[in-house]
N, C-alpha and C positions, 0 to 999 in steps of 0.2 A: 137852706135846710127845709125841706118837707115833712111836716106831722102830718099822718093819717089815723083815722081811726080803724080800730079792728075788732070785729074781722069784718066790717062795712065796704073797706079801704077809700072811705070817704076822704078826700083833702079837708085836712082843720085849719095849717097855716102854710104858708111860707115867709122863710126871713134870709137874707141873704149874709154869705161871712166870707171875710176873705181868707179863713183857714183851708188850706190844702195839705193831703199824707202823702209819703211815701210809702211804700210797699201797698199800695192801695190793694192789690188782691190779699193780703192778711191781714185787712183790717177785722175787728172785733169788736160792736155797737152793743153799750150795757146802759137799761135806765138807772139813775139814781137818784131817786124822789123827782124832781119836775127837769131835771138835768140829764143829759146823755154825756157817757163818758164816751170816748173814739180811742180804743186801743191801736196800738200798731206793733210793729216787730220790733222795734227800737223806741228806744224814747227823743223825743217826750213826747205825751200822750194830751189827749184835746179833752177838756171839761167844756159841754157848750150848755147855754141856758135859754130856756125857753124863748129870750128876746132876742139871741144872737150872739149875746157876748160872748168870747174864747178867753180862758185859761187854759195856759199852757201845766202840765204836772209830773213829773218824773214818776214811774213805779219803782219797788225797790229792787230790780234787776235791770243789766244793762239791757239787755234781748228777752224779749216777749217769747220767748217757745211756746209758751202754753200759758192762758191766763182765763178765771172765771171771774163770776160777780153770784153775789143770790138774790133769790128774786126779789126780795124790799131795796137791793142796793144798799145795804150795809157792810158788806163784806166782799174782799177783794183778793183773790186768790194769784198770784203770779208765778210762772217756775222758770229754769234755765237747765243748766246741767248739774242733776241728781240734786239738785236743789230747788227753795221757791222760799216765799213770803207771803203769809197770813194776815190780812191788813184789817181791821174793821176799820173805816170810817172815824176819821179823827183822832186815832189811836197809834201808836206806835207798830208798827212792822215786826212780827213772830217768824223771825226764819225756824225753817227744818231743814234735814237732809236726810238724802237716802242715802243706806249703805254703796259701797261700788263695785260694780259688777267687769268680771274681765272682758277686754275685748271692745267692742267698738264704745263712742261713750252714750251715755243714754240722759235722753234731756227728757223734761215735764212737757208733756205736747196739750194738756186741755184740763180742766178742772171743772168739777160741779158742785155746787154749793147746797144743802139740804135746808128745810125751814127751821133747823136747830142749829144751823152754821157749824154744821158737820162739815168737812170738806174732801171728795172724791176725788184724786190725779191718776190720771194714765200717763203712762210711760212710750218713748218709742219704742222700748226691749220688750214689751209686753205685760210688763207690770201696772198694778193696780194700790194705790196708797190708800190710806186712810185719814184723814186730819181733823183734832179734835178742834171742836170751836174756841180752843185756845189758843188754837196753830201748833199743837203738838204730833209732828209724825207718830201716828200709835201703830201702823201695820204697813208692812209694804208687800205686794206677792205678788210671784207670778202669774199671769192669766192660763195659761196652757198647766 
């Protein structure tokens, strides 16, 4: 593991782990307070700490389609098909769903978390969600 600083991209540490991913090109690196989460496509997903150590962690879908974090690392957004999970940190899992749409099926590809843990999903059909920081789907719409 490599810490740098930014935007210096000075080296702070190195620590070595014998944690390795699969689907290495869709991995997803989120801080959460001194800790990196390592998403993947699948689970289960890597908790590493500042010294080295790995926990392993299940999200609450089986496949990573689309997953966020906000920026303190409190809040953990994951999706699947016309579905996902609203997680805050130490808290129980808020699923939603989208309504479904005819025709191919349409999964959650990416999520953005706001400073009010508002939460932002796109769709691959073109849609755009809305989630309240309770994990309540409040809006779902098309982009076009």
């Amino acid at each position: 593991i490599l810490t740098y600083e930014l935007p210096s991209g000075k080296l702070l540490s190195t620590t070595e782990t014998w944690c390795t991913w699969s689907y290495r090109d869709r991995l997803q690196v989120f801080h959460s307070g001194k800790d990196i989460r390592i998403m993947q496509y699948s689970n289960p997903c890597t908790l590493l700490s500042p010294d080295g150590k790995v926990t392993l962690f299940k999200s609450s879908v089986f496949c990573n389609y689309g997953t966020g974090w906000s920026g303190d690392g409190t809040v953990f957004v994951c999706g699947s098909l016309a579905m996902g999970f609203y997680v805050r940190v130490g808290k129980e899992p808020v699923e939603f769903k989208a309504d479904s749409l005819l025709g191919w099926p349409e999964y959650f590809r990416d999520f953005g978390v706001t400073d009010t843990g508002t939460a932002y999903g796109v769709t691959g059909a073109g849609r755009i969600a809305k989630i309240s920081n309770q994990g309540k789907l409040l809006r779902i719409v098309p982009l076009l």
